[in-house]
Phi, psi and omega in degrees: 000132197265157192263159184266150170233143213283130178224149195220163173247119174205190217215113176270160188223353144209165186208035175269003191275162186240135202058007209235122142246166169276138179243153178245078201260120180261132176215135156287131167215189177241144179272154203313307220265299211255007151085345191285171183281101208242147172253140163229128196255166183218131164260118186260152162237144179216153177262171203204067213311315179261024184024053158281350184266128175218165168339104192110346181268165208249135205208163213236134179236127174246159206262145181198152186336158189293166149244333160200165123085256201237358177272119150207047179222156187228141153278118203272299178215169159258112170347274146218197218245141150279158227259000000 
């Protein structure tokens, strides 16, 4: 049985790297004991084969074998278009 791989939603937030963008991903959670809403952002590098991604846009990302560095997200598509 081949295993699924973890895919996340997020806002790329630069796209000057050539094949690269930084993606931005947030995530909610509550804290266990006093409950309040805690936010944490995370920053990915994902390729981006055809540099269709650019700042703002909202893009779907998947985890794949390493590619360099700090790349191990592929952007499987864009969501929407950023201003």
């Amino acid at each position: 049985m081949k295993e699924q791989r973890k895919t996340m939603v997020g806002r790329a937030v630069r796209d000057a790297i050539d094949k690269t963008v930084v993606v931005s991903v947030e995530t909610v959670k509550r804290h266990r004991l006093y409950g309040k809403t805690l936010r944490s952002e995370k920053r990915y590098l994902a390729h981006d084969e055809a540099n269709t991604c650019h700042s703002g846009d909202l893009v779907r990302i998947e985890e794949s074998r390493p590619l360099s560095h700090l790349k191990r997200w592929v952007v499987v598509e864009v969501l929407e278009q950023g201003q």
